[in-house]
N, C-alpha and C positions, 0 to 999 in steps of 0.2 A: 588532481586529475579526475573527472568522471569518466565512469563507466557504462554498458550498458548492457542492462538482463532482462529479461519477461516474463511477466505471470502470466503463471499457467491458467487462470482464469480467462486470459487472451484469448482458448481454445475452449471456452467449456461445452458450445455446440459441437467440437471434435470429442473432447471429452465424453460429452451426453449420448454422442450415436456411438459411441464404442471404435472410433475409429480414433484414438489417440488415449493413452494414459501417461502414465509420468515420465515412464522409459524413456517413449516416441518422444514426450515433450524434450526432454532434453538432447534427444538426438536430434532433432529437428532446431534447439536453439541454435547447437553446435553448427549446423548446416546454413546458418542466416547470420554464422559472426555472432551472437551475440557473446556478449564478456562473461555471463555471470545467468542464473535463475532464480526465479523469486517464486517456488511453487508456495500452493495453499496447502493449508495442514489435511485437506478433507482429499485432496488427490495423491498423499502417499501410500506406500505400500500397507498393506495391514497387520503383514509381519515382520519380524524381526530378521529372518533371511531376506527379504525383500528389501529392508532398509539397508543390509548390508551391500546386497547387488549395487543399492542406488548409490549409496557411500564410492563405490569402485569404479561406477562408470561418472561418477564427476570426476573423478581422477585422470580416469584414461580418455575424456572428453576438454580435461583440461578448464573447465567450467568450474566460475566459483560459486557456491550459495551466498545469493546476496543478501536474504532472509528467510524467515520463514514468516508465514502469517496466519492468524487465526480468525475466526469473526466472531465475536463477543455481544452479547447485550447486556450493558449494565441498568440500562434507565427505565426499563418498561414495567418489572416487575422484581422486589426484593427477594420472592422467593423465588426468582431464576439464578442469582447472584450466586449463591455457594458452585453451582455446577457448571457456570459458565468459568467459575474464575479456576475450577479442577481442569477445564478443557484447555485452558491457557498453560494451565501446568502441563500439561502431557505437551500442548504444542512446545513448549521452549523446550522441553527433556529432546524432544524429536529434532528440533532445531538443532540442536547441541550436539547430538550424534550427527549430523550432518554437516556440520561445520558455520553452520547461518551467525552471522556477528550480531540481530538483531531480532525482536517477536515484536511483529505488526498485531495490534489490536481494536478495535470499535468500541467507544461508549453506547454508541445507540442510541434512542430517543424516550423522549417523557410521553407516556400512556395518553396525555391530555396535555393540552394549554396551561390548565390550571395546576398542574402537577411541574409543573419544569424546574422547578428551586429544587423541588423534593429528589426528582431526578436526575439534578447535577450533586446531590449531597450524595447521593446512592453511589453515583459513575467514581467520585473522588473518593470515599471508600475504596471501592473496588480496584481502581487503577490503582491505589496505594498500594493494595494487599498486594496484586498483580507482581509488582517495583520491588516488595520484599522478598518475594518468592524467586525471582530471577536474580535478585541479589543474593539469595542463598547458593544460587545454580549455577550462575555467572554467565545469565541473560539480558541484556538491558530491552526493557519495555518501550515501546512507543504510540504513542495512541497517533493516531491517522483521522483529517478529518472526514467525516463521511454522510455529514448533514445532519440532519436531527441535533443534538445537544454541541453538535463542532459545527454550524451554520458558516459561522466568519471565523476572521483570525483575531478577536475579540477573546470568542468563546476557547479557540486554542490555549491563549495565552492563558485565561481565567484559570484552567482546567491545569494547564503548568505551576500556575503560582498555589495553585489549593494542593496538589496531590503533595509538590517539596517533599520531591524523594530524588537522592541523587540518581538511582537506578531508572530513571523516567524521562522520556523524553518525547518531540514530538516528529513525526511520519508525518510531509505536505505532499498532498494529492490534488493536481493542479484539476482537477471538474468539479471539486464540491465543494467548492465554497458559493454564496449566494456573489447574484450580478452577471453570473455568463449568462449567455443565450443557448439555447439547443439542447439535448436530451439530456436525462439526468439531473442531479445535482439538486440542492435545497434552490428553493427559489422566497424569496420574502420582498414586501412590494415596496416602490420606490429604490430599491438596490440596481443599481448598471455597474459596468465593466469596473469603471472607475473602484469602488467597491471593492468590486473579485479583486483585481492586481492588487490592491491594499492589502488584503489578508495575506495574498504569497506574497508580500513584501515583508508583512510582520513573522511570520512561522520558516522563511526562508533561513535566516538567520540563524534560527537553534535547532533545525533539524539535520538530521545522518542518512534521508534515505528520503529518496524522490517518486513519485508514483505520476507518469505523465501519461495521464488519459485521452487517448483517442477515438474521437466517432463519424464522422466523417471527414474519409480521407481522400484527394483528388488524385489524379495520375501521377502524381510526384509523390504523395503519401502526407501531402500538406493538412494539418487540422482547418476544420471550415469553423471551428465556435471557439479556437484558442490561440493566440496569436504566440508561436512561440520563441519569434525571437525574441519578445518581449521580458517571456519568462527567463528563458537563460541568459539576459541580460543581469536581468534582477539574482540569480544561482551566480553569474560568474561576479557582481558585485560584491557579494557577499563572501567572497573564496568558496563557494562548497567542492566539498572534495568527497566525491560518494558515488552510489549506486545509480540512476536514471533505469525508473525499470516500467516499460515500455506494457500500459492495458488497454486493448482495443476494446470497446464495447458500443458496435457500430453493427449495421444489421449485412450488413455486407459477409461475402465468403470470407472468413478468417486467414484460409489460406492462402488469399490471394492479399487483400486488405494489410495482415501484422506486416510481411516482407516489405511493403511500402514504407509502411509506416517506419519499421525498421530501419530505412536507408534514412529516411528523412531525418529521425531523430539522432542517427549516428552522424550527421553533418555537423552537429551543434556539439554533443558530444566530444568528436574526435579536435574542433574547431578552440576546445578549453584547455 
């Protein structure tokens, strides 16, 4: 059965102008049906009375944490590595008191062209340590692609067969892989569509947690650069049984734009 939740990144121009934080977020999911929330670690509370309020009102909202997520850079720099991979640790501790079944993180990108081995040897470190750390905690990691060093679903799998850590898995984010058309996303040349669906056909398969990107949406809340029956053709092929959590990043009013998008995505959804 899929579900459906939303990151709070959805709203970060609500966020940014001080007209929504994490509360509102989740009141307002509650308000649009959604099943579940997928906040980011940088829009929780910052204390520990605050995390407990937020603990209370997913209860009495009835809303599950569908994750928690972090943004990580392993590939740019070796001496960013130790404190990126402490921020991970606090996000899954954070996650854990919240009840999140999984911690969303980024490899990141190589400094240069000529550095990319260097910086896929860095990312697989790190992701490892990441996997042992959550295995201690009883977090399971999942790298998400997000362009740079996760281009295709090539470089996913690579990054799966190198870290082989059971605690490790991987997070598909239907905009960044190369081949779409329209904002965002790695782009590399001679890549088309054909391409893009390859990758979510290969990373479909062994992932727990869905990230479906939206940026232009029409009166019905329809994506104009992602065709998604396509996609949950290829998710209900595969049995996925998970999260669909729903990120706008479309220049449009957010407040107007997620609800769209919302309805639309819950057709495919409700329809598995």
């Amino acid at each position: 059965m899929m579900r459906l939740c939303c990151l709070s990144l959805s709203f970060q121009n609500q966020f940014k102008a001080g007209k929504m934080e994490v509360f509102k977020f989740i009141e307002h999911c509650r308000a649009l049906n959604f099943d579940g929330v997928d906040p980011h670690f940088r829009d929780l509370p910052p204390s520990q009375d605050g995390m407990k309020r937020l603990r209370r009102l997913m209860l009495d909202t009835g809303l599950s944490m569908a994750s928690m997520c972090v943004s990580t850079e392993f590939g740019r720099s070796a001496e960013a590595v130790p404190a990126e991979i402490e921020k991970a640790r606090k996000a899954m501790e954070a996650g854990l008191f919240l009840g999140a079944p999984i911690l969303r993180v980024f490899v990141g990108s190589a400094p240069s062209p000529d550095k990319t081995e260097e910086a896929f040897k860095r990312g697989v470190d790190a992701l490892r340590k990441c996997a042992e750390i959550g295995a201690e905690l009883g977090m399971p990691v999942a790298l998400q692609n997000h362009s740079g060093l996760t281009s295709t679903g090539d470089d996913m799998l690579r990054f799966r067969r190198e870290v082989n850590h059971p605690n490790f898995t991987l997070l598909l984010d239907t905009g960044h892989f190369t081949g779409r058309e329209g904002p965002n996303g790695p782009k590399q040349a001679g890549h088309t569509y054909k391409d893009y669906y390859h990758s979510i056909e290969q990373v479909a398969p062994l992932t727990q947690f869905v990230r479906a990107k939206l940026y232009e949406v029409d009166a019905r809340g329809k994506e104009k650069y992602i065709d998604y029956n396509r996609v949950f053709n290829i998710l209900r092929g595969v049995h996925y049984n998970g999260f669909v959590s729903l990120v706008y990043e479309g220049k449009e009013d957010e407040m107007a734009a997620v609800p769209r998008g919302a309805r639309f995505l819950r057709s495919f959804v409700s329809a598995c």
